[in-house]
C-alpha positions in Angstrom: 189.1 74.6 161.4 187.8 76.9 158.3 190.3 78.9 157.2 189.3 81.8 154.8 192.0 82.9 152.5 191.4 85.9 150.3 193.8 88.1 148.0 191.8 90.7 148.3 190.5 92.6 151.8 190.3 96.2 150.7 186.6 97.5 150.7 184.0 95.9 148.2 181.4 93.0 147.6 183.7 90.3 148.1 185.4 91.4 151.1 181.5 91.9 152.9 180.8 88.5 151.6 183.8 87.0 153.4 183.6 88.8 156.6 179.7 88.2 156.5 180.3 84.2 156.2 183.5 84.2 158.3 180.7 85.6 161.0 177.6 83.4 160.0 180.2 80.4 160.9 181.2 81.8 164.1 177.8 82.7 165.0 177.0 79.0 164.7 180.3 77.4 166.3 182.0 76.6 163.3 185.5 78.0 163.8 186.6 79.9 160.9 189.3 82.3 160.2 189.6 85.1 157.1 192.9 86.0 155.9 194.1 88.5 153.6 196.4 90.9 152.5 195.1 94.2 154.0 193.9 94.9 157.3 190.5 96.4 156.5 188.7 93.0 157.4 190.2 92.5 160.6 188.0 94.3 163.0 185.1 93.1 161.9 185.4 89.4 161.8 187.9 87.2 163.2 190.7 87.5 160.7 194.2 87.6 160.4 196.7 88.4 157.6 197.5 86.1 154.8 201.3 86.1 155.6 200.6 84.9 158.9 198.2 81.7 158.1 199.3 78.1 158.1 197.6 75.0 156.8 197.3 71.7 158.1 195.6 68.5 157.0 192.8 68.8 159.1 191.8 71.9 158.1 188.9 73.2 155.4 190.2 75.8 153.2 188.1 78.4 151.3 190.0 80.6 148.5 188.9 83.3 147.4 190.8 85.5 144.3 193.5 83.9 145.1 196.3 81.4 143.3 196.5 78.7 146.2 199.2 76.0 144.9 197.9 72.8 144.0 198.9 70.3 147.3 197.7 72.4 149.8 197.9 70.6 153.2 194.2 70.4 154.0 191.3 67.9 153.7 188.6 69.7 152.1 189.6 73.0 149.0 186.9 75.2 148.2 186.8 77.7 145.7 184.6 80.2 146.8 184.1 82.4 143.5 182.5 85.8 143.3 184.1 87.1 139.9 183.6 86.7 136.1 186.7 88.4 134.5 188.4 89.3 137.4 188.8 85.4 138.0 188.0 83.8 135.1 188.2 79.9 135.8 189.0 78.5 132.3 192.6 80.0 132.8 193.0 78.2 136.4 193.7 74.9 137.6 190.3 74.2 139.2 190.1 70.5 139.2 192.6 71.0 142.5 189.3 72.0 144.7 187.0 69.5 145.9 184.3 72.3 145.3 183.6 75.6 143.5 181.2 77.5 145.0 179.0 80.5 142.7 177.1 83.3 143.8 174.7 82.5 141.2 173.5 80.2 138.3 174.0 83.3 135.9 178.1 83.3 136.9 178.2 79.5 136.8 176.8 79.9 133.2 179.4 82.2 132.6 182.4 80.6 133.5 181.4 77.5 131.8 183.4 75.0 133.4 182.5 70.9 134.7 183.1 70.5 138.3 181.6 69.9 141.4 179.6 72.6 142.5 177.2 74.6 144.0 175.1 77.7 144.6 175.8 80.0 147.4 174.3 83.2 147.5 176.7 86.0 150.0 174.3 86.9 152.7 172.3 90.5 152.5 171.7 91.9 155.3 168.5 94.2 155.7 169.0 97.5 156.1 166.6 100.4 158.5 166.0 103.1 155.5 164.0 106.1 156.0 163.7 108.1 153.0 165.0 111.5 153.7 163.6 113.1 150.3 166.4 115.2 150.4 167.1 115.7 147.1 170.1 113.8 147.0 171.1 110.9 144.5 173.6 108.2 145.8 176.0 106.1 143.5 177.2 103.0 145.1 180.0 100.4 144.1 183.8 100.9 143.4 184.6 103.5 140.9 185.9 101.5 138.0 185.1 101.4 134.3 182.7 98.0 135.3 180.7 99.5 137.3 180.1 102.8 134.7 180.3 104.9 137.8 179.8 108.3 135.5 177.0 106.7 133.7 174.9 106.6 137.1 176.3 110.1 137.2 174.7 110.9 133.8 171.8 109.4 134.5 171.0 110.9 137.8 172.0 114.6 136.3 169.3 114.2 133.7 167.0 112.6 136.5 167.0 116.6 138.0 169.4 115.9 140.7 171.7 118.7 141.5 173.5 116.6 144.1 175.2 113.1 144.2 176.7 111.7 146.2 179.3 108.9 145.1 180.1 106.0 147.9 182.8 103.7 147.0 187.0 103.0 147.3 188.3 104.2 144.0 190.2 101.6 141.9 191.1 102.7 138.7 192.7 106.2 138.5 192.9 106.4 134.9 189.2 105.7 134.6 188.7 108.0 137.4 190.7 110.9 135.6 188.8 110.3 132.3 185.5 109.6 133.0 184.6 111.0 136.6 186.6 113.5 137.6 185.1 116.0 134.7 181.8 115.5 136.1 182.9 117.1 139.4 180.6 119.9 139.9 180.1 120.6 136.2 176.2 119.9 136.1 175.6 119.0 139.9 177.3 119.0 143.1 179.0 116.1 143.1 180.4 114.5 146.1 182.6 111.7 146.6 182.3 110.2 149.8 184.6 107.1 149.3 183.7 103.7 151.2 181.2 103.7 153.7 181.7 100.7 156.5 178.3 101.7 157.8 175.7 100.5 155.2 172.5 102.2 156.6 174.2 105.3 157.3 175.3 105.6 153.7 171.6 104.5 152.2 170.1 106.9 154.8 171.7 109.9 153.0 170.3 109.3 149.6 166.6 108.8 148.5 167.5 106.9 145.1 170.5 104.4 144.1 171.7 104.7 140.7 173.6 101.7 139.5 175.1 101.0 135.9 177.4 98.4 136.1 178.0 96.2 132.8 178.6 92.9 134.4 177.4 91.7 138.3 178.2 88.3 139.7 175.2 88.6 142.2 174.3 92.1 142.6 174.8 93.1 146.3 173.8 96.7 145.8 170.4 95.8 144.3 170.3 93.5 146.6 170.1 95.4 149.9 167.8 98.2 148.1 165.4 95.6 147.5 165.1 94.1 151.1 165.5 98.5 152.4 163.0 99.6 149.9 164.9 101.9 148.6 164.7 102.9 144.9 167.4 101.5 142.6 168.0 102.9 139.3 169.8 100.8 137.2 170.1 96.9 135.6 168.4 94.5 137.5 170.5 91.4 138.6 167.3 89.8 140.3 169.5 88.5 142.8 168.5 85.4 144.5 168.0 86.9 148.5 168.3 83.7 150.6 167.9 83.6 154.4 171.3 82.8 156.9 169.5 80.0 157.8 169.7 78.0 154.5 173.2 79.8 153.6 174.4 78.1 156.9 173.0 74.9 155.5 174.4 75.2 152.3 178.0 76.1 153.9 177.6 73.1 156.8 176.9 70.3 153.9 180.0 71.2 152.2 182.5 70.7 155.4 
């Protein structure tokens, strides 16, 4: 069995990434199960919760953001690494996984390291859009200082729009205090809508993505606009958009 383990399952790129492959695998009879510390992931994949998961020597394990102890019980450890700073792999043991698997040859630059490894891109779905030139701007990706949340702000106030809306689970409230929350309705209406589970929903209230984040991984967000046509305003990633098809592929050679 594939076993999924994560230490984070609270809304964001990661999480969609892991639910996304925990279903690609399931989808093509490869048993797999994603555990994690919240319950946010569990309805829409088949999941479970990290303190409830046991190993055992047959089994494949995929880590993700998480310290796993070196000696796992299982046959096959894969790293499955969709951070720069947040997991930087120069201060962990990484010669205990068979296989490190990146998002993208820019990350794998980044982190530098000699291992086995490979490229996975997280699978992007494509989204129904209908513009609904209503005026309204949408910022999308956790509020935090990397993703500059009140620089897409900024730059959508000078754009002439005199309402955004802001889609994404807050996690930094000190950023949040004092760098966002003075641009509440100062300029423009300014709306936060928090997390959206329902991706075309959320695209299909904005007619423009602002984006300003310093440092992506893959670049999910530009991503999905790309394949939706919807405008994105903000630092190209050019993320590599690869079909489930050759994901699978990729995934299947490594079990």
């Amino acid at each position: 069995m594939i076993k999924l383990v994560s230490g984070w399952t609270r809304p964001g790129g990661g999480t969609i990434a892991n639910i996304a492959l925990t279903n690609l695998l399931n989808e093509n009879g490869v048993e797999c199960i994603f555990y994690g510390p919240d319950e946010w992931h569990l309805d829409k994949c088949k999941g479970g919760l990290l303190k409830d998961a046991l190993f055992y020597e047959e089994d494949t394990v995929i880590s993700h953001f998480i310290q796993v102890p070196a000696g796992l019980a299982c046959k096959n450890h894969i790293l499955y690494c969709h951070e720069k700073d947040l997991f930087p792999l120069n201060k962990v043991d990484y010669k205990k996984y068979n296989t490190i698997v990146f998002v993208s040859n820019e990350q794998k630059k980044w982190h530098g390291v000699t291992h086995p490894s490979v490229i996975i891109p997280p699978i992007v779905e494509t989204l129904k859009w209908k513009n609904p030139h209503n005026g309204v701007a949408g910022v999308v990706g956790s509020v935090d200082e990397n993703k500059q949340t009140h620089m897409s702000v900024q730059r959508a106030i000078t754009d002439g729009y005199a309402k955004i809306k802001l889609f994404g689970e807050g996690n930094d409230r000190l950023y949040f205090d004092e760098s966002v929350r003075p641009l509440l309705d100062a300029q423009a209406e300014v709306i936060l809508e928090g997390h959206q589970d329902n991706r075309e929903a959320m695209y299909g209230q904005v007619e423009v993505v602002y984006h300003s984040s310093r440092s992506e991984t893959f670049g999910l967000v530009e991503a999905e606009c790309s394949l939706a046509g919807i405008p994105f305003n903000g630092p190209s990633n050019n993320p590599a958009i690869v079909d489930k098809k050759e994901i699978y592929r990729r995934w299947k050679k490594l079990f």
